[in-house]
C-alpha positions as CSV (number, residue, x, y, z in Angstrom):
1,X,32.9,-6.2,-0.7
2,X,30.7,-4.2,-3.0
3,X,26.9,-4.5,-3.6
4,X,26.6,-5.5,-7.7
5,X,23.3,-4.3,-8.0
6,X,24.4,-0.9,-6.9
7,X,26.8,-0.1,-9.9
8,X,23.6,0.4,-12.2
9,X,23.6,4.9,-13.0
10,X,21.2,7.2,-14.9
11,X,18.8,5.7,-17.2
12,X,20.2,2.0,-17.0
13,X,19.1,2.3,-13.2
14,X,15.5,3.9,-13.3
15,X,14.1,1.2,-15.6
16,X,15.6,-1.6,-13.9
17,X,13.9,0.0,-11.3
18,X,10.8,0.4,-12.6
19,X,10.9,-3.0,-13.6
20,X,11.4,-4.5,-9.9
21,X,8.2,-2.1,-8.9
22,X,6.6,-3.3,-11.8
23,X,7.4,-7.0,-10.3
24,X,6.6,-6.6,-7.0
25,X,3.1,-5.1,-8.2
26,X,2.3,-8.3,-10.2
27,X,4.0,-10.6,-7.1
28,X,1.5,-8.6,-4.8
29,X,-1.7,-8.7,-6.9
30,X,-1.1,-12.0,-7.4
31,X,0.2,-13.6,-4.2
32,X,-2.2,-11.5,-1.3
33,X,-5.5,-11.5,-1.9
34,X,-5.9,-8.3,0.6
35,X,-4.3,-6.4,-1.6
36,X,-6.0,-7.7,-4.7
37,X,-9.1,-6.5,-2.8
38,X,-7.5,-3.2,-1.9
39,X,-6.4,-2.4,-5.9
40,X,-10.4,-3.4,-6.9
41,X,-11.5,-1.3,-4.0
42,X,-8.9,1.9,-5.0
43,X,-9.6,1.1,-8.4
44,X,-14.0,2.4,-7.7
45,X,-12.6,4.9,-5.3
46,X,-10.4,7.4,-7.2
47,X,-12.3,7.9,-9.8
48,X,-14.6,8.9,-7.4
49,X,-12.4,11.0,-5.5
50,X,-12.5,13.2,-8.0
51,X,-16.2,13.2,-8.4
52,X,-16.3,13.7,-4.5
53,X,-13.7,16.2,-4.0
54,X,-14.2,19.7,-4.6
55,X,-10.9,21.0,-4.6
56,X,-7.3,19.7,-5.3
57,X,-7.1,19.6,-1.6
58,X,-10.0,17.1,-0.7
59,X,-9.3,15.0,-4.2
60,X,-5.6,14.6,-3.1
61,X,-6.5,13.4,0.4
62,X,-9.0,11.5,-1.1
63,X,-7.1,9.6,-3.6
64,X,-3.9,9.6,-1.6
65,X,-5.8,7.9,1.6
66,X,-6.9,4.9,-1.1
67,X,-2.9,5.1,-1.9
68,X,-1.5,4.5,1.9
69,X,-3.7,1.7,2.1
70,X,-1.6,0.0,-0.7
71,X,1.4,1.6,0.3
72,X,1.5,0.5,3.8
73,X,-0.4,-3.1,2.6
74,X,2.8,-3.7,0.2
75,X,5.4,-3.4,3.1
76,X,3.3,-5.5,5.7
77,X,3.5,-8.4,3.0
78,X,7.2,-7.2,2.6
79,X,7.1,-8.0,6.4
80,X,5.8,-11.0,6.4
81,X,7.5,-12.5,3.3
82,X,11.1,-11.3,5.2
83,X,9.7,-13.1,8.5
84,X,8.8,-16.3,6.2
85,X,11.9,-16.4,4.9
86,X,14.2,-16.6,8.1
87,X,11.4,-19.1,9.2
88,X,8.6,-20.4,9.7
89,X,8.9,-21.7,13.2
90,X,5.9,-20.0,15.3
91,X,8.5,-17.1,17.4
92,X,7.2,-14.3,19.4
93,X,9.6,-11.8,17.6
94,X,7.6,-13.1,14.1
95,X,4.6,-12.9,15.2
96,X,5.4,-9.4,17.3
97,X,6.4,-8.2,13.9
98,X,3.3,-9.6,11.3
99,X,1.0,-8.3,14.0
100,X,2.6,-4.9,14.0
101,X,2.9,-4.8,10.3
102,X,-0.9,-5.9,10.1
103,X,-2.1,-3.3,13.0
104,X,-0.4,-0.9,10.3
105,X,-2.5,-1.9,7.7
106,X,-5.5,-1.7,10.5
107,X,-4.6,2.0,11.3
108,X,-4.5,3.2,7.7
109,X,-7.6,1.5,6.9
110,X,-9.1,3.2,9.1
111,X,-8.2,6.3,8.4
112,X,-9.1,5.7,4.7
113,X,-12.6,5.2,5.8
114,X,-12.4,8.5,8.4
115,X,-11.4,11.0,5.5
116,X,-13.9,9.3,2.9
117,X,-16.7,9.5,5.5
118,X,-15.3,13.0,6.4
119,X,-15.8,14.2,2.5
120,X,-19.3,12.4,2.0
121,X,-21.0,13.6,5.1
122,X,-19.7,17.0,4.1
123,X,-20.7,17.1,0.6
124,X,-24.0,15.5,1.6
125,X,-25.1,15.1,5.3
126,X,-24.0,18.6,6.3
């Protein structure tokens, strides 16, 4: 049996595509209010990424730390919304998975804040 979503080709494809990002952007912002505070948080710190950074090198790992915590904060609620919908019956496989998803989310956090406290103590501690 064949998939019906996966006859779409060239341009047809990309902007239904784009459109199912674009929906899982507004389901996110809307729907998890982590990752609403992530987008205001990312939202003050790239532009000042680029203030901070003083080559391409230290603005990209700037900016693209502030990324991975929205990357990696969209697939934890990808996580949890897949768990949620096979049940939600408290199971130790669930809850195995939501905390690993979440300890994701922990681990990029933090090094978000290593690489931004990294740039600012080197630009103006050191």
């Amino acid at each position: 049996m064949s998939n019906p979503y996966k006859g779409r080709t060239g341009l047809d494809r990309i902007v239904r595509a784009a459109g199912y990002s674009m929906d899982g952007l507004r389901i996110a912002y809307r729907g998890e209010s982590a990752f609403r505070q992530e987008v205001w948080a990312g939202a003050l710190l790239l532009p000042l990424a680029f203030w901070l950074g003083r080559s391409w090198v230290e603005v990209a790992l700037l900016a693209g730390s502030v990324l991975l915590v929205l990357i990696v904060e969209l697939l934890n609620s990808g996580i949890e919304a897949a768990i949620d919908r096979v049940s939600y019956e408290l199971h130790d496989l669930s809850k195995r998975a939501k905390d690993l998803a979440s300890a994701a989310v922990l681990l990029t956090l933090l090094l978000c804040a290593g690489i931004w406290s990294a740039a600012l103590w080197h630009r103006f501690g050191g």
